[in-house]
C-alpha positions in Angstrom: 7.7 0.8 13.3 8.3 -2.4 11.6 9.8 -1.9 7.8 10.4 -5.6 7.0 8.9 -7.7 3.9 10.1 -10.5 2.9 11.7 -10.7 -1.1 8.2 -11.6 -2.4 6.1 -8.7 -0.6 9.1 -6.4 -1.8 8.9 -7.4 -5.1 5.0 -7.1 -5.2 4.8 -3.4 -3.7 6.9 -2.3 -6.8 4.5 -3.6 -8.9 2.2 -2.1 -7.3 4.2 1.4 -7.0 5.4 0.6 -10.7 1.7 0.7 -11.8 0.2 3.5 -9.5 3.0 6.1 -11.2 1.6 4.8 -14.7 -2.0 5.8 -14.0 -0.6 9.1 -12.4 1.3 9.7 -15.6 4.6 9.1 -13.8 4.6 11.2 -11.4 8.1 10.6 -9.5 7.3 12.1 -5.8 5.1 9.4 -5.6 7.1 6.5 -6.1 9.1 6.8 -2.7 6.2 7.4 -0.4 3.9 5.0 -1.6 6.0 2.6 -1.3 7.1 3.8 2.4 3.3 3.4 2.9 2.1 0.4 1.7 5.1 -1.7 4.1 4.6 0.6 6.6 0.9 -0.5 6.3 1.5 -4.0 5.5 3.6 -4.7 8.3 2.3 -2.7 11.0 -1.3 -4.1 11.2 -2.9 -3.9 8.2 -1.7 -6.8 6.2 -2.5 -6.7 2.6 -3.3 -9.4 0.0 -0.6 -8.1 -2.4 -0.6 -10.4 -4.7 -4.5 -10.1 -5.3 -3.7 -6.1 -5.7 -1.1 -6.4 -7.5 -3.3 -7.3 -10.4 -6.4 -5.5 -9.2 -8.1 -3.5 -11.5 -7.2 0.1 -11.6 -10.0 1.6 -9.7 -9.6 -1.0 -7.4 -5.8 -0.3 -7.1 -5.9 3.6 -6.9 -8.8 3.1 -4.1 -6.6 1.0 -1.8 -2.7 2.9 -2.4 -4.3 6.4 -2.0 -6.4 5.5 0.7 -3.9 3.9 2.3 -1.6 7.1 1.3 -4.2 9.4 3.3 -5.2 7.2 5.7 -1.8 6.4 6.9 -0.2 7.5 10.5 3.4 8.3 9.5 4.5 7.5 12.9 3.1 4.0 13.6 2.4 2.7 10.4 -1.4 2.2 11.2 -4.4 3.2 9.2 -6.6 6.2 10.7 -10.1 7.0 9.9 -11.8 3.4 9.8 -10.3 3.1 6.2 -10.3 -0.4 5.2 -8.3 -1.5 1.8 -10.4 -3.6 -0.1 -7.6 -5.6 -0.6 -7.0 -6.4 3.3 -6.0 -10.0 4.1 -5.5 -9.0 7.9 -6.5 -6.3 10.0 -5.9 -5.2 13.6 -7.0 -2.1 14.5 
């Protein structure tokens, strides 16, 4: 499985982690994993326009990290279940 991101896409997933744990009220256990997913998603065929969800609107946000939180395979880093971020730049599936 590919892990890498460049300084930017780094940067942008914590702001996107950093907001998801503030509409969950913080919860911690969150932080880690759904920030595993969203590179593991983002580099492994699923690119995402993170900028564009970085600011999304918070239904819009919560729809595309927990989806992408259920619909993730663990193994390969792809997304299962014909879930499709709405926030997608590129997809291959």
């Amino acid at each position: 499985m590919n892990w890498e991101t460049t300084t930017q896409e780094f940067y942008l997933i914590g702001k996107i982690v950093d907001r998801v744990s503030g509409l969950l009220k913080g919860n911690p256990s969150i932080r880690m994993t759904l920030g595993m997913d969203l590179i593991a998603c983002h580099a492994n065929g699923c690119g995402l326009d993170l900028e564009r969800l970085s600011e999304a609107q918070d239904m819009d946000l919560l729809h595309d990290a927990l989806g992408i939180a259920r619909h993730i395979n663990r193994k390969t880093g792809e997304l299962q279940d014909c879930f499709l971020p709405r926030f997608a730049a590129v997809c291959h599936q």
